[in-house]
C-alpha positions in Angstrom: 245.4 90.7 168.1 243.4 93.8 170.0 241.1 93.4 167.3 240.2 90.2 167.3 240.1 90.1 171.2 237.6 92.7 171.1 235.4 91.5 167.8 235.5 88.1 169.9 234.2 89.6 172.6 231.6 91.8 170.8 230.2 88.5 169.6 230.3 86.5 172.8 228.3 89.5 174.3 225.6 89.5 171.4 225.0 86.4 172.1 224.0 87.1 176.0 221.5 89.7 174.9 219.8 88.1 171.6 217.6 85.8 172.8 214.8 85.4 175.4 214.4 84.0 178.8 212.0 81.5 177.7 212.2 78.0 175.4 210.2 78.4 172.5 209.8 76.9 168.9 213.3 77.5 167.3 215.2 77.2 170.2 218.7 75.0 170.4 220.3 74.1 173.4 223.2 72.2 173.8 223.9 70.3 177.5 227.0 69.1 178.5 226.2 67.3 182.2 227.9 64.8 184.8 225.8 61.8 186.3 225.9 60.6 189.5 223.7 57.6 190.8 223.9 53.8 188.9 221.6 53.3 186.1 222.8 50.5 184.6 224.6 47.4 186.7 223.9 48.0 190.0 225.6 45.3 191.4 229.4 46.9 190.3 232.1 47.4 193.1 233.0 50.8 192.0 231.8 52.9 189.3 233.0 56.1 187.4 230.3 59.3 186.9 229.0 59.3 183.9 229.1 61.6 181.3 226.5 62.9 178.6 226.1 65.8 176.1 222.4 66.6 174.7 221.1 68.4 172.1 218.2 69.9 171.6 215.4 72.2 169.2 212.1 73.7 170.3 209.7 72.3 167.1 206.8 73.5 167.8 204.0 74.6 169.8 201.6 73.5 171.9 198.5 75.1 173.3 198.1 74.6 177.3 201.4 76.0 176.8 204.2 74.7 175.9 207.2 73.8 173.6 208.3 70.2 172.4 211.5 69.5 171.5 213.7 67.0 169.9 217.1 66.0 169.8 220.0 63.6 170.2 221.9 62.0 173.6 225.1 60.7 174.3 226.9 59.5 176.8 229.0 57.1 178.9 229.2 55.5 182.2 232.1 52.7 183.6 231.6 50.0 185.9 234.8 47.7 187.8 234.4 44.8 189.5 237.9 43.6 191.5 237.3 39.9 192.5 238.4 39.4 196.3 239.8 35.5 195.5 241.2 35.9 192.4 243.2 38.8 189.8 240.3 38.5 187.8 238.9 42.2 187.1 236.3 43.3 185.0 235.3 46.6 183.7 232.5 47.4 181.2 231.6 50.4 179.8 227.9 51.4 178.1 228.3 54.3 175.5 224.7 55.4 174.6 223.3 56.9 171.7 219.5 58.0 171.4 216.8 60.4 170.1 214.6 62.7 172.8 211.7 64.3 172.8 210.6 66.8 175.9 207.6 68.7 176.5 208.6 72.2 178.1 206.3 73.7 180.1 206.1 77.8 179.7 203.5 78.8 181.6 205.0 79.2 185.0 206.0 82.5 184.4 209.3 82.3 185.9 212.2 84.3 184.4 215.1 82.5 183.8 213.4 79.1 184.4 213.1 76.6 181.9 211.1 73.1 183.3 210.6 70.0 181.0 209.8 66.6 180.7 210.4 63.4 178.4 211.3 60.0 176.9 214.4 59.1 175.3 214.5 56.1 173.0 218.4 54.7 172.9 220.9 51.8 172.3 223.5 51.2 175.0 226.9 49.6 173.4 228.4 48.0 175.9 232.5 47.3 175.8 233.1 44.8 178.1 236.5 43.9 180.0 236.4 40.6 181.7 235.1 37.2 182.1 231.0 38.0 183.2 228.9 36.8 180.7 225.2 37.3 180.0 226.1 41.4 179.5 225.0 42.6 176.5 224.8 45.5 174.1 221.0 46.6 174.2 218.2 49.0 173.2 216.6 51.4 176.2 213.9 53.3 177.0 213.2 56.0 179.5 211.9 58.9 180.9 213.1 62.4 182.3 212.8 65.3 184.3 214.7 68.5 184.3 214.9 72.0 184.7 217.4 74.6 183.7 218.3 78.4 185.5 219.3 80.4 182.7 221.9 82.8 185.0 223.1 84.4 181.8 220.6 84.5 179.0 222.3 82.2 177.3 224.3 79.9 180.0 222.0 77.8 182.5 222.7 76.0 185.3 220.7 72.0 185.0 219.7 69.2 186.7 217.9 66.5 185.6 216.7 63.1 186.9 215.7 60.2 184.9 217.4 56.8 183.1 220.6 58.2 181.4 223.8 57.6 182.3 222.5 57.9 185.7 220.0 58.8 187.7 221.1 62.3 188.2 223.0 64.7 186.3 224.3 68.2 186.8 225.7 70.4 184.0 225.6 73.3 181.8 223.6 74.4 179.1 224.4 76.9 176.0 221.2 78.2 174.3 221.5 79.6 170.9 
């Protein structure tokens, strides 16, 4: 048990003092993040945050500097509606799935900082609870900000704004 507590940890650690501060061609990072702010339905009573993992790989790159990326999305975000006059309630639910690409820019020259931009192209399934009509599964567009504090070399801190889940989303970010 010692043993494998302590090759565990030897591997963990490796992976803190592999790679570099910066995103570059190659890279993978993996997001898992919490939204707050409506992006979809902004007319609900109450809604849930959402939720979203991202993944991402530096592909190549570009003079002026930089690194774009691609990768996949998903997420979730609830919506309920209680009726005042009636037991009525409805609750739907978008689950979205969709491709990104982001432009990182490296030529700040900031350790530990990792800023982007970019467009998502998705297709919001929506599961639908109640007696609204005119709601609909859907295909999406959009476009996104972000920026990432890399505290460990391999753990960062995010926050990014844009048409997710929601407008803004916190969470954590595992390069390897």
């Amino acid at each position: 048990m010692k043993k494998t507590t302590l090759l565990l940890f030897l591997a963990f650690s490796t992976c803190f003092t592999v790679l570099a501060q910066e995103f570059e061609s190659g890279t993978n990072v993996i997001s898992a993040n919490i939204g707050f702010g409506a992006s979809y339905d902004n007319f609900a009573a109450s809604q849930n945050p959402g939720y979203s993992i991202n993944y991402e790989r530096g592909i190549w790159d570009i003079p002026g500097p930089g690194v774009v990326s691609l990768g996949g999305y998903l997420g979730t975000k609830s919506y309920d509606y209680d009726f005042i006059f009636d037991d009525d309630d409805d609750k739907w639910t978008y689950t979205i799935v969709g491709v990104r690409g982001a432009y990182h820019y490296t030529g700040l020259n900031v350790e530990n900082l990792d800023v982007y931009g970019g467009v998502m192209v998705s297709y919001s399934i929506l599961s639908f609870d109640g007696n609204a009509s005119g709601l609909n599964s859907r295909a999406d567009g959009s476009v996104f900000v972000g920026g990432r504090w890399y505290f460990l070399e391999s753990l960062a801190a995010n926050v990014e704004a844009g048409y997710g889940v929601a407008f803004l989303t916190l969470g954590l970010s595992f390069r390897f």
